[in-house]
DRENPA-3360 file (N, C-alpha, C; in nm, 2 decimals, always signed):
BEGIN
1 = XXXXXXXX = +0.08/-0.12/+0.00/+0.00/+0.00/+0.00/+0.09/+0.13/+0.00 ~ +0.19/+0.11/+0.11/+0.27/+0.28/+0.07/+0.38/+0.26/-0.06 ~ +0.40/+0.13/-0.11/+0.42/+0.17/-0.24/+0.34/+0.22/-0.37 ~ +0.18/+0.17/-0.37/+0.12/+0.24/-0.47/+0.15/+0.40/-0.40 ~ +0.09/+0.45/-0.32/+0.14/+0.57/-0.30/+0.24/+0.64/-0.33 ~ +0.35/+0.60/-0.28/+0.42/+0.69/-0.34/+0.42/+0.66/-0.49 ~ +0.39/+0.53/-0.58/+0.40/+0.57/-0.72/+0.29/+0.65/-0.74 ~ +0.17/+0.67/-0.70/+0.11/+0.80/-0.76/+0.13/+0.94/-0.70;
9 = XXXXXXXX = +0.19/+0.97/-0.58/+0.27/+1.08/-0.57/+0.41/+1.13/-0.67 ~ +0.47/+0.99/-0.69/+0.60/+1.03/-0.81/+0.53/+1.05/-0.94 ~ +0.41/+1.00/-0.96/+0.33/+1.05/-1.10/+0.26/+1.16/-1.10 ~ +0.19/+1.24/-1.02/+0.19/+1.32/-0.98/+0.33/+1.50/-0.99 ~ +0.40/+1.38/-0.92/+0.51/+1.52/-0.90/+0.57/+1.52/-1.08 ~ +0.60/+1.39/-1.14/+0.63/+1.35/-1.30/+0.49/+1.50/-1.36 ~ +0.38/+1.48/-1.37/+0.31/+1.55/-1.44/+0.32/+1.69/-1.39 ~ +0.30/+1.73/-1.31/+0.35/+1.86/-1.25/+0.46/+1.93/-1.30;
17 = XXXXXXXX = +0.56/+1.85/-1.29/+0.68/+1.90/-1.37/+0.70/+1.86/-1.53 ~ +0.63/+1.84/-1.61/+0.55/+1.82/-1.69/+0.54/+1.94/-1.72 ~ +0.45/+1.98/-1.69/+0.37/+2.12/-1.68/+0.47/+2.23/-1.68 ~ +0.52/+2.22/-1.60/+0.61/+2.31/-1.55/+0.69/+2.32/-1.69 ~ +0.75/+2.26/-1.73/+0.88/+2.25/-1.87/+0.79/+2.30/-1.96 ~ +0.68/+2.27/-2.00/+0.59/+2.30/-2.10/+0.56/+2.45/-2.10 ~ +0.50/+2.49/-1.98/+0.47/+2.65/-1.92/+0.61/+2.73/-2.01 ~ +0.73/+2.69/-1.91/+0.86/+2.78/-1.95/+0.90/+2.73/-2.12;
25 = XXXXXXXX = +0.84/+2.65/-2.16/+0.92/+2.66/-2.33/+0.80/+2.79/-2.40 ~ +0.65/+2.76/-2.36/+0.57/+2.88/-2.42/+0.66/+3.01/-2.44 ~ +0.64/+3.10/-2.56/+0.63/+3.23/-2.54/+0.57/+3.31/-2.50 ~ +0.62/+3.43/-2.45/+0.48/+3.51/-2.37/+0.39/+3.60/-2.53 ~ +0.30/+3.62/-2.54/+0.25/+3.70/-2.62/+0.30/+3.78/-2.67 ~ +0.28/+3.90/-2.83/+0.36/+4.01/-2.81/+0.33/+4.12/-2.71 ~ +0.17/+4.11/-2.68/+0.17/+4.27/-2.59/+0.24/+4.22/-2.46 ~ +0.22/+4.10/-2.43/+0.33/+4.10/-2.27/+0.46/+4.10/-2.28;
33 = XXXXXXXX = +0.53/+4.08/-2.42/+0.66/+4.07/-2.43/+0.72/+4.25/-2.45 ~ +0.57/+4.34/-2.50/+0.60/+4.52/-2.42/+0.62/+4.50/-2.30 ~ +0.49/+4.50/-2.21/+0.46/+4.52/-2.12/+0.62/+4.47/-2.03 ~ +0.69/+4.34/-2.08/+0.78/+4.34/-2.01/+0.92/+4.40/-2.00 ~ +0.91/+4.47/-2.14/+1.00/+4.59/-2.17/+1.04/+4.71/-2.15 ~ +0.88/+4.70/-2.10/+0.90/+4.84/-2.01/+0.90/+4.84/-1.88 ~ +0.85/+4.71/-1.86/+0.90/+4.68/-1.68/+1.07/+4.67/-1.64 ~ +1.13/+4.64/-1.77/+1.27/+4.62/-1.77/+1.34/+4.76/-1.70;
41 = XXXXXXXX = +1.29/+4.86/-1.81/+1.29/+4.96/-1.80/+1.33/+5.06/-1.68 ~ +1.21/+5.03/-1.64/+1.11/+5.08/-1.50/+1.19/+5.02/-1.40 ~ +1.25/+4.88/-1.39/+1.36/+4.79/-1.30/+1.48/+4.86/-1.28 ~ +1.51/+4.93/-1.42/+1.68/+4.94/-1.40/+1.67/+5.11/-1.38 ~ +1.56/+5.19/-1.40/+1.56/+5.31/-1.34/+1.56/+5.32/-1.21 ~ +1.45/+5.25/-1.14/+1.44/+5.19/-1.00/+1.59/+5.13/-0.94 ~ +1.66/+5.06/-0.99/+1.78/+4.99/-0.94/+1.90/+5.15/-0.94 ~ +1.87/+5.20/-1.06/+1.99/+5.33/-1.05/+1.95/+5.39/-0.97;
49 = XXXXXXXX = +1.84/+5.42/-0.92/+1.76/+5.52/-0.81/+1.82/+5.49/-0.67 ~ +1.81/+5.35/-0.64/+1.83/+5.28/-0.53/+2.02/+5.29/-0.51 ~ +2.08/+5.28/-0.63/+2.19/+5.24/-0.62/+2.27/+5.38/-0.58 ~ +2.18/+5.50/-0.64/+2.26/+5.63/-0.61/+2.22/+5.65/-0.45 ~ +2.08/+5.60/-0.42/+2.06/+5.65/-0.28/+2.13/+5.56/-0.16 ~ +2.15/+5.46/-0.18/+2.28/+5.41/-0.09/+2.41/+5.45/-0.10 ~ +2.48/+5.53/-0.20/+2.59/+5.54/-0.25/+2.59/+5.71/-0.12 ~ +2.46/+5.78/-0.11/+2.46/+5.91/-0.05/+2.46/+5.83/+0.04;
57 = XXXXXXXX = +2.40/+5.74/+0.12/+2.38/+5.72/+0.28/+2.51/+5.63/+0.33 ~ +2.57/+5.53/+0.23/+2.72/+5.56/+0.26/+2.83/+5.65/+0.30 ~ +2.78/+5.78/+0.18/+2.89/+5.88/+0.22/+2.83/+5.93/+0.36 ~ +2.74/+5.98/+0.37/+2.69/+6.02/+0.47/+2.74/+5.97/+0.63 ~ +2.71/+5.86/+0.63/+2.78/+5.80/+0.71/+2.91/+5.75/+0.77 ~ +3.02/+5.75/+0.63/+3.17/+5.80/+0.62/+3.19/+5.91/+0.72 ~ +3.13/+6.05/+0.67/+3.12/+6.18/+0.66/+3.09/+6.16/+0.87 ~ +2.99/+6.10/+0.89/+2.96/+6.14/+1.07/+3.07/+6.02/+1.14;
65 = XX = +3.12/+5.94/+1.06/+3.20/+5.88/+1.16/+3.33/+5.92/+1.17 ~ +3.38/+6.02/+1.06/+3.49/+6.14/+1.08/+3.57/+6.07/+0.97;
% end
């Protein structure tokens, strides 16, 4: 008995992952493949944003510890 089980839990986890391979070989559409263009975008303006404002609260902190 806990061998049928786990074979239909390993069949299970087999189709799932299944799924899974199939999902990631799709392409995304062309309007999502904008939409994610500009989220690229929108990432690396946000990342330079973030990247200059740690860059000030390092110096900053240089600066009060003499």
């Amino acid at each position: 008995m806990d061998a049928d089980r786990i074979s239909r839990a390993l069949a299970r986890i087999e189709a799932a992952l299944a799924r899974i391979e199939a999902a990631a070989r799709r392409q995304p559409p062309a309007e999502t493949t904008g939409e994610l263009a500009d989220l690229q975008v929108r990432h690396d303006r946000l990342r330079a944003a973030v990247t200059d404002s740690l860059a000030q609260i390092d110096q900053l902190i240089e600066s009060a510890q003499g």
